[in-house]
N, C-alpha and C positions, 0 to 999 in steps of 0.2 A: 504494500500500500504506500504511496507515495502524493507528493501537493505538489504542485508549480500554480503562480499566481495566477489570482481568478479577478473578476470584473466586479469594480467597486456599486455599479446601476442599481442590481435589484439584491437589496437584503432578505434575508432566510436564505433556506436550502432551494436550488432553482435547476431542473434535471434539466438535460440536456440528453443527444443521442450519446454524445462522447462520457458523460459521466455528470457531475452534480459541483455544482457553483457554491459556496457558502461565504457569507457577508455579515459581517456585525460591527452595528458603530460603539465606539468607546473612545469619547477624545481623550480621555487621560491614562488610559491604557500603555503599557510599556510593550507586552504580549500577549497573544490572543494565543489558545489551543483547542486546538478542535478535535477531540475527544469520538472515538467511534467504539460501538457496543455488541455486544451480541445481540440477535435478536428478541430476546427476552429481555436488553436492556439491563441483565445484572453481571454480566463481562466485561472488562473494558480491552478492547482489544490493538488498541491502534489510541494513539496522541500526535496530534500531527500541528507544526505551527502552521498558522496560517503566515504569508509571508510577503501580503502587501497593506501595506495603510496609505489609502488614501482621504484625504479630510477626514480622518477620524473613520473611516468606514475599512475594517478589516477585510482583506477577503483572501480568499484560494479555491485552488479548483482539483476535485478530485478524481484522477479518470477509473473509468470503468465501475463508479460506484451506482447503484440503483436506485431504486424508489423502494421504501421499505428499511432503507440502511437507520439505525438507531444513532444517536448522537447526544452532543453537548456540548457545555463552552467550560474552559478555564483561562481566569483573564489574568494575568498580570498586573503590577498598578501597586501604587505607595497604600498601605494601612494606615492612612490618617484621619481616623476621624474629626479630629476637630478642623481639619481644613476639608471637610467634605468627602472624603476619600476612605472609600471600604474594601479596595481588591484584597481578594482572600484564592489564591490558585489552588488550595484545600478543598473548593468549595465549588460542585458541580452547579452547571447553569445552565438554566432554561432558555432554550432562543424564543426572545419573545419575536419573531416572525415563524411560527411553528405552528404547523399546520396540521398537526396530530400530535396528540403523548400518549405515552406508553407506560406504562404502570404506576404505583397509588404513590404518594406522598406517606413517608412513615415519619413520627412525630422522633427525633431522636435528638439531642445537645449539638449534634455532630452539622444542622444543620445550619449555626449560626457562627456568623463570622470569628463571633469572642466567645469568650470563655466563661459559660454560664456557672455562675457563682463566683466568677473570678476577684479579688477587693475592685478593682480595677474597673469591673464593669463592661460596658461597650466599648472601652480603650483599649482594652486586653486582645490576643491572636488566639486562634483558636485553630489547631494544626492538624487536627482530626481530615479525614476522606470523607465525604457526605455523600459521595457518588453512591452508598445503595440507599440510600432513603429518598431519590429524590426521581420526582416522574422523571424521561429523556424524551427530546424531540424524535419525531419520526419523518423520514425524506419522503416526500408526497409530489407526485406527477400534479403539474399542472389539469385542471377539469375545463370542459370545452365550454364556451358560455353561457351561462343560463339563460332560459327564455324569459322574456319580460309576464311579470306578474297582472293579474286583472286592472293595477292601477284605476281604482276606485277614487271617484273627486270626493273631496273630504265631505260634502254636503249629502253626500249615498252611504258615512263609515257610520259602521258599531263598530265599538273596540271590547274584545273579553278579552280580559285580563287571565293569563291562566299558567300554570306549571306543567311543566315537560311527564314531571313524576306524578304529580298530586291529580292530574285531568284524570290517569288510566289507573293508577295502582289497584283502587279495588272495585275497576268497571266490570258488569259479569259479563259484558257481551263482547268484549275485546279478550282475541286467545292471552290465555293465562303467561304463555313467552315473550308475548308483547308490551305488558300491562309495563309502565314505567316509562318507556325506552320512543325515542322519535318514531319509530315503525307504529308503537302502537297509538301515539297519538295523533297519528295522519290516518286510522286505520276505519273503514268505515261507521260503524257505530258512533266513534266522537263526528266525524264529518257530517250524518244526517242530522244528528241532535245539532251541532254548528247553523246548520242548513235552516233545519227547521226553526229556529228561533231569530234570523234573522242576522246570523252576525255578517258582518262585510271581512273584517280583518279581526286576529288570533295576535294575541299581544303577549309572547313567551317573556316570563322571568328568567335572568340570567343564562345563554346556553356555551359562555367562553367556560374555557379550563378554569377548575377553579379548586379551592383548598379546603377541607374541614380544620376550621380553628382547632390553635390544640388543647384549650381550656375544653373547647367543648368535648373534645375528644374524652380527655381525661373522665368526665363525665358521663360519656357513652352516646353523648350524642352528635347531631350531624349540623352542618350548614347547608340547609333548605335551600333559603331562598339562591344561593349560589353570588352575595357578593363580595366574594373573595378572588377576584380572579389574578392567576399565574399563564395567562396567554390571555390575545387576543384574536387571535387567526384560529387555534384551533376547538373546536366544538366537546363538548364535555363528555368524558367518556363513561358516562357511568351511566348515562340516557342511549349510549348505544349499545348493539350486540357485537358487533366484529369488524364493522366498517362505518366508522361513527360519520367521515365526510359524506362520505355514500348515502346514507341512512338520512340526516339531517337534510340534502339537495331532494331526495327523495320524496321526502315528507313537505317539502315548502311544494314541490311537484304537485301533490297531490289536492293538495289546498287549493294551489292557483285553478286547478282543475275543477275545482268546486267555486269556484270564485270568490273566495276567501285571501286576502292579504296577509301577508307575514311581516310582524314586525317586532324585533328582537328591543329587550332592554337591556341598552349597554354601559358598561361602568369602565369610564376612560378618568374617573377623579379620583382613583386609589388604587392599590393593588393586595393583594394576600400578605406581603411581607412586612406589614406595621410598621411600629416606631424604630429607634436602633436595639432595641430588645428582639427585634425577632428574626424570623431566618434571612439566611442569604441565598435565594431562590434563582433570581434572573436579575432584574434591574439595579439592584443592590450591588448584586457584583459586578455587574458588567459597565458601571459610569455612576454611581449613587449621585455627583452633584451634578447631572446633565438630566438625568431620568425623574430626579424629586426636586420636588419645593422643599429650600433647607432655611433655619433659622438663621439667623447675621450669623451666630459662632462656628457656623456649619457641622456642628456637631447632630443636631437634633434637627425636627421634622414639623413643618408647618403643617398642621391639621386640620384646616376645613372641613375635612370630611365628618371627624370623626371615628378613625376606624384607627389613628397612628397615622397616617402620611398621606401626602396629596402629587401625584403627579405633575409631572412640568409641560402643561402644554401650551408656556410661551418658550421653552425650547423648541429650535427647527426640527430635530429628528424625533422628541417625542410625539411632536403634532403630525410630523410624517406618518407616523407606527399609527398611529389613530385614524388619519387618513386613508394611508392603506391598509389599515384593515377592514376600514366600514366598505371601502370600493371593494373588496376579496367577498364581501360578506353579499354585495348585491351582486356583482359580476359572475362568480362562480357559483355561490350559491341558492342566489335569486331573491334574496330579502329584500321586502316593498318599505320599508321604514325603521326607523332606530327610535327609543322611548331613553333620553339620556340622564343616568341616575347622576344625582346631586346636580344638575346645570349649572346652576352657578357658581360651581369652584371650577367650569370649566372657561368660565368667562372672565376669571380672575387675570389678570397682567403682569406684569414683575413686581409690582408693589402692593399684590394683594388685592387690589380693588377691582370692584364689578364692572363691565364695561360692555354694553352690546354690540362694540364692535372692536370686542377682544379678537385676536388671532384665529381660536379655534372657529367660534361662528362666523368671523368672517370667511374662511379658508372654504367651511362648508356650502357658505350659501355661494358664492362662486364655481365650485365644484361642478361640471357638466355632467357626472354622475348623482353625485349625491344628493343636487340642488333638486332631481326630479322626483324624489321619493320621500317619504313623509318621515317629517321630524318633530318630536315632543319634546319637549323637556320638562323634566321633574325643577321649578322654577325659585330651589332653594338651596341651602347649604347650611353646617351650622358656626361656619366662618361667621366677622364680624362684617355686620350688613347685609348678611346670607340670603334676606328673606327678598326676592327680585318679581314677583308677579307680576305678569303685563310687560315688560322689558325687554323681553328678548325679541328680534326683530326678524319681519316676516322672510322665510315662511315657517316660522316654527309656530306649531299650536304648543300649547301650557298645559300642562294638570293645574284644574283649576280646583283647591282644599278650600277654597271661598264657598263656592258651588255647595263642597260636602257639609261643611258647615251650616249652613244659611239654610239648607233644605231641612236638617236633620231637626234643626230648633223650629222648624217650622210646623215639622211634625209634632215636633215632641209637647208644642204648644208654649214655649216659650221664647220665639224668633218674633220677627215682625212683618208687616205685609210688604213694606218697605225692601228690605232685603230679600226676600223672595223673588220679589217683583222684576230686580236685578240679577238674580242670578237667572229667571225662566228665561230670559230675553239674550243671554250670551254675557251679561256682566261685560256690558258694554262701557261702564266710567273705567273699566281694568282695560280693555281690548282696543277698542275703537278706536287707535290712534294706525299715523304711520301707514294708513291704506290695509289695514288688518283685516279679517273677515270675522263673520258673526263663528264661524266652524272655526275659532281659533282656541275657544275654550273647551278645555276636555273636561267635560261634564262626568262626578262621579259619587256615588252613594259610598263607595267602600273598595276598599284595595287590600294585596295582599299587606301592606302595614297597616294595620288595626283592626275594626270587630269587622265580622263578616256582616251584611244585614240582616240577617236572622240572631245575631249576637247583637245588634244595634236594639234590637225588640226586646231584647230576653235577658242583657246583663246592665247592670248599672257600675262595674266595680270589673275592671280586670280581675281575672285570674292564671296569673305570667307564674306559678310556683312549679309547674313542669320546666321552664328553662333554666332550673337551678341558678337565678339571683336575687332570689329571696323578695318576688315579685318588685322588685325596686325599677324593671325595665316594662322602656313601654310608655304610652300615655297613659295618664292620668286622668283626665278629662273627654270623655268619649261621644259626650253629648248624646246620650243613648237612653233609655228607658227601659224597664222591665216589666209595666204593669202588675206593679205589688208581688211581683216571685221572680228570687233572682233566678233565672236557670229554666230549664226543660218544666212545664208543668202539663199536668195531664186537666186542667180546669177548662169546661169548653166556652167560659168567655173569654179569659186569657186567649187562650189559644185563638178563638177569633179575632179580639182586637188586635192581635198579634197580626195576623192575617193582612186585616183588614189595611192597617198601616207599611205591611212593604208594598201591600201591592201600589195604595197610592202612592208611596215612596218612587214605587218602582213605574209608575204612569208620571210624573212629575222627574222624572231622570230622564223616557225617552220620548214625552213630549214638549223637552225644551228647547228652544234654541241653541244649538252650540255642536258638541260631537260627543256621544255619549258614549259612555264604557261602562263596562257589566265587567263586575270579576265575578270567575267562573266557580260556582257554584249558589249564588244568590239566586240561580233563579229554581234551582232543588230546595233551598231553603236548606243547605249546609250550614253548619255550626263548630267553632272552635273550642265551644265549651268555654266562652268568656276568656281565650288567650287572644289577645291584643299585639304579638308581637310575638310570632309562631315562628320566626327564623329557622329556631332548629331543631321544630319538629316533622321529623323525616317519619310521618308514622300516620296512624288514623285520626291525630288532628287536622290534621292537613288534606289528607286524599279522603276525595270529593267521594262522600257516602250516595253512591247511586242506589242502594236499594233501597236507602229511606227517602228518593225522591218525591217530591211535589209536583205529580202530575197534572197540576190543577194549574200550580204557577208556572211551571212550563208554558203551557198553553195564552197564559195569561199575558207572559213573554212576547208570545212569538206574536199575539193578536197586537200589542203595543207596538213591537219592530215591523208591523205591517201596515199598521194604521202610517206610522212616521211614512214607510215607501210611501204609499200609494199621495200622500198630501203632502206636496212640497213646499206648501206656507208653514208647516212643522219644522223644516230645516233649510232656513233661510241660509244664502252668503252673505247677504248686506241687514247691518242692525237697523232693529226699527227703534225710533226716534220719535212714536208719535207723529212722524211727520206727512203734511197734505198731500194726496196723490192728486197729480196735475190732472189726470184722466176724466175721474170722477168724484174728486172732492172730498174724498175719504181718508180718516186717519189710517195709518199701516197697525197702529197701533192704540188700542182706549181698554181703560181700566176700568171693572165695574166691582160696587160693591151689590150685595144680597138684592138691594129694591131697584138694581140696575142705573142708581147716577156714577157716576165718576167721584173717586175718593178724594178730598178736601187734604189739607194739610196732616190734621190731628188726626187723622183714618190711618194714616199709613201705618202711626205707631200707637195708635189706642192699645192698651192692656185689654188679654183675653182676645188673643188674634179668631178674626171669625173669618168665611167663608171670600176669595176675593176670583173676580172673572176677571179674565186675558181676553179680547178682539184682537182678533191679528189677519193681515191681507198681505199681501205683496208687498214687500216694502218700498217705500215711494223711493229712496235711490238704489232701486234694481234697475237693469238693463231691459229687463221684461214685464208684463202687465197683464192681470189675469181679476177677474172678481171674485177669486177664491177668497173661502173666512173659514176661519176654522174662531170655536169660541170655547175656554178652556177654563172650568169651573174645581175649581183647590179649597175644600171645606176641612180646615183642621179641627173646629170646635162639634160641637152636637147636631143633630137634625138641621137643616132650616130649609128657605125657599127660593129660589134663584129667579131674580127676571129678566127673560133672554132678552138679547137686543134685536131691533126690527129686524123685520125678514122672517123665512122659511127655513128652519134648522133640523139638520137629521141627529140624532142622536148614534153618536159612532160608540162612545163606550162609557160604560157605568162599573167604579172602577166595584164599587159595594156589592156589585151584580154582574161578576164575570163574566159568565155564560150567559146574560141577557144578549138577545139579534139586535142589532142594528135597527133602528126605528126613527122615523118622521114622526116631527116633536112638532106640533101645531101650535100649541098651550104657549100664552106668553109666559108661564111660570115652571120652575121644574123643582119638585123637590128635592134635594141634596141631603144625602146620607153622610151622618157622621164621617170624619175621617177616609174621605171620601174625593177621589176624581172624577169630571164629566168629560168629557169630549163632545161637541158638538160639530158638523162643517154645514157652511150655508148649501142649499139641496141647490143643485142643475147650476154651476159656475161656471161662467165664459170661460174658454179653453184659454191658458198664457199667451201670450205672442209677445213679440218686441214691441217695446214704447216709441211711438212714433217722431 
């Protein structure tokens, strides 16, 4: 086995007919070794220098080596941490452009630079081999390019929120081989239930390489939700069977085929390797002060994140590594959008502060790839100034926690009409800037961080004592209700009211303006058992109990995600603003209370919120013009009586009367049931056309 220099262009392993290209940047590096394994990754058989640096980018070329060869890096480099500097050549390394690994991460001293217990601390060398504890890259053939996905306008998206594992682990209709793993979550049964319920795009949690904390290990448990990632190219293997690239391009296949979107949530604001306490994995050793946010002393770790350490992507090659990977992620493997965890420590700059047109989101939204495929961002951090809502600039939509909030107190009866008001319409005083769209808000009841909706009814009080920290993690305040029993009760008014309030919960989610997302299992009426912060339960907190499903909200579901199709005054692009339609002289938008005037000042926030109507039409600055109305009646308090606005109104849905058909509502008045949604649209509406 032998090297002669290779081309500094494309970092990671890059085959060729003659043999395989290998690249890694490290400016402060003295020497790069490129380390070759047996195929089960526990041999080492071959150490080879690499033996060109050009700008900082290592490279060599190995002939006659394959796809399939197992690997790693040993980097060379001063041990100094207080000047930012951790090279440890002891200490096997992950290429972070690795496009597969190969075997587990084992928790062992061996894999940290210093020397655990040392007086010394993370000053100390640490001389130990780490190479068997530590997964290895695998050499991977370029994949031919993927086909373009249904590419759904964001005014057509549902988003479900869902896990790779937790969707199938204990589904009975997915073969029992499958249940876990990407094969079985593309596997028919999840796709009709998909189908059936209306979703547009599948919103996976974490599917990069990634690490079980070793606290939690200690404790026997797992890291769930998966954000600890140690690669960003290759796909998690613990979701595949044998050929995880294979498997994952597979499975986005199948979806596109169903016309369903895939959109991956990525975490480019931290990595698995924490503070200087913890291991020396990949980026650690291979450039610690190029790769991390360091503090002035360069000793320690800027933490926005939260987790020990925040990536540098106002460095050029870290913002590279992020760049291509999100291209690797939609070009080879077909992904329709990214959901990007913590945004705003990726918006961060050299000096820490927030900036919408920091580095990374600019770099993005120029991108001739990535600009055309859908971006979220999670629009906070627990940096200082973290909290950035409405900021980020188009075209990213937001998770909007405003939305989760405002609704939940609306139900719970202690919100205002006020706030409501704003959130059903796209929380347009947050959005409306900058040429933004009304579908820039991602409208949500419940996410995999906190109560599920069925834990929103049922607890008032976390119960976080399975994640062994002594329930101290988590929120605290969950805005949630239990109807006088904390937990599971077999009382059939409980259990009704219970009912009664996701469902208008859940009609007040997907007939708002904005873009709505269902995390998957609310519409079973899944339960955590009151954990608020299920990270690391890899178990039946988590996977979605299909046999105790709610075939009832199912249904109830899919009839919501159909009404929204079929009435496209339900999912506007452009906010209404109240404002005159030139056409014919009509608000886009009027507010009614119970006796049908328009609410007054002191209405909005009277105590003892009651009963409030939404008129909504086309909105006067759309490009199109139609005499669609739809009129949309939200009773949180008891009984009362609605009086519709002029005209001929069908009644589409009564949220207190699921199974009620569709009906022509002649009566100026309509009684409204407790806790309770209406849907109305005005009967036989001029078809759209363009405004003249």
């Amino acid at each position: 086995m032998h090297i002669r220099p290779g081309c500094a262009a494309a970092l990671g392993a890059t085959v060729s007919a003659e043999g395989v290209n290998f690249a890694l940047f490290s400016a402060h590096a003295t020497r790069v070794e490129l380390c070759l394994f047996s195929p089960n990754g526990q041999t080492e058989q071959a150490r080879l220098t690499l033996p060109e640096a050009e700008g900082g980018i290592w490279s060599g070329f190995v002939p006659g080596l394959k796809p399939g060869a197992v690997y790693g890096y040993r980097v060379h480099g001063p041990y100094e941490p207080e000047a930012g500097h951790r090279f440890n050549p002891n200490k096997l390394l992950i290429d972070p452009y690795a496009r597969q690994v190969v075997g587990p991460l084992v928790w062992d001293d061996a894999l940290m630079g210093h020397e655990v217990g040392h007086p010394r601390g993370d000053l100390s060398f640490d001389t130990r081999d780490s190479a068997p504890f530590v997964p290895k890259a695998v050499v991977c053939a370029a994949l031919p390019p993927a086909a373009p996905g249904p590419r759904r306008p964001w005014d057509e998206t549902v988003i479900y929120e869902a896990h790779v594992k937790g969707m199938t682990a204990r589904h009975p209709a997915v073969p029992r081989g499958l249940r876990g793993t990407y094969q079985g979550l593309a596997s028919q049964p999840v796709i009709d239930h998909l189908v059936r319920l209306g979703i547009t795009a599948i919103e996976l949690l974490p599917v990069h390489a990634f690490l079980d904390d070793r606290f939690l290990v200690a404790q026997g448990l797992r890291n769930y939700w998966g954000y600890q990632p140690i690669g960003f190219f290759a796909p998690e293997p613990r979701y595949g069977l044998s050929a995880p690239i294979l498997e994952i391009r597979q499975m986005v296949e199948r979806f596109h085929a169903a016309g369903i979107e895939v959109i991956l949530d990525v975490v480019f604001n931290h990595s698995g390797e924490s503070d200087e306490t913890g291991p020396t994995l990949a980026f650690r050793g291979i450039d610690n002060s190029s790769y991390y946010r360091l503090t002035e002393d360069g000793r320690h770790y800027i933490n926005d994140t939260g987790t020990g350490n925040t990536l540098n992507l106002s460095h050029p090659m870290m913002l590279r590594l992020a760049m291509d990977s999100l291209r690797y992620w939609v070009e080879q493997i077909g992904i329709d959008g990214f959901r990007f965890d913590l945004a705003a420590t990726l918006a961060r700059g050299k000096r820490g502060g927030f900036s919408p047109r920091a580095a990374f989101l600019s770099t993005l939204r120029q991108d001739p790839v990535l600009a055309r495929v859908k971006l979220i961002a999670e629009p906070w951090d627990v940096g200082p100034g973290g909290y950035r809502l409405g900021e980020f600039p188009p075209p990213f939509a937001e998770w909007n926690d405003r939305y989760r909030d405002g609704v939940r107190r609306f139900w719970r009866g202690d919100g205002s009409r006020a706030e409501l008001a704003r959130r059903i319409v796209g929380s347009a005083e947050i959005f409306d800037v900058s040429g933004r769209l009304a579908t820039t808000s991602v409208n949500f009841l419940s996410a995999h961080d906190g109560f599920t909706l069925q834990d929103v009814v049922s607890f008032v009080k976390k119960h976080n004592l399975p994640n062994g920290e002594g329930n101290r993690d988590g929120h605290s305040e969950n805005l949630s209700d239990n109807f006088g029993i904390e937990g599971p009760s077999d009382d059939p008014a409980i259990t009704a009211a219970r009912a009664a309030r996701k469902r208008a919960m859940l009609a007040t989610l997907l007939l708002s303006q904005g873009t709505p997302m269902l995390l998957a299992g609310d519409e079973i009426g899944h339960s955590q058992r009151g954990n608020n912060n299920a990270y690391a339960q890899d178990n039946d907190t988590t996977w979605l109990d299909w046999a105790a499903a709610d075939p009832d909200l199912v249904a109830f579901v899919a009839r919501l995600t159909a009404l929204r199709r079929a009435h496209p005054v339900l999912r506007q692009r452009r906010f209404l603003h109240s404002g005159l339609r030139a056409e014919d002289g009509l608000r886009d938008l009027v507010w009614r209370l119970p006796s049908g005037e328009e609410p007054k000042g002191p209405d909005w926030h009277a105590p003892g919120i009651c009963c409030l109507g939404a008129e909504l039409r086309v909105a006067a600055a759309a490009p199109c013009w139609g005499a669609a109305a739809a009129f949309l009646v939200l009773n949180p308090g008891g009984p009362t009586i609605m009086r519709l606005p002029e005209g001929r109104w069908r009644m589409m849905l009564d949220s207190a009367d699921p199974l009620a058909p569709e009906a022509e509502f002649a009566a100026a008045e309509t009684p409204v049931a407790a806790q309770s949604v209406q849907l109305f649209i005005a009967a036989a509406p001029e078809p759209v056309q363009e405004r003249p």
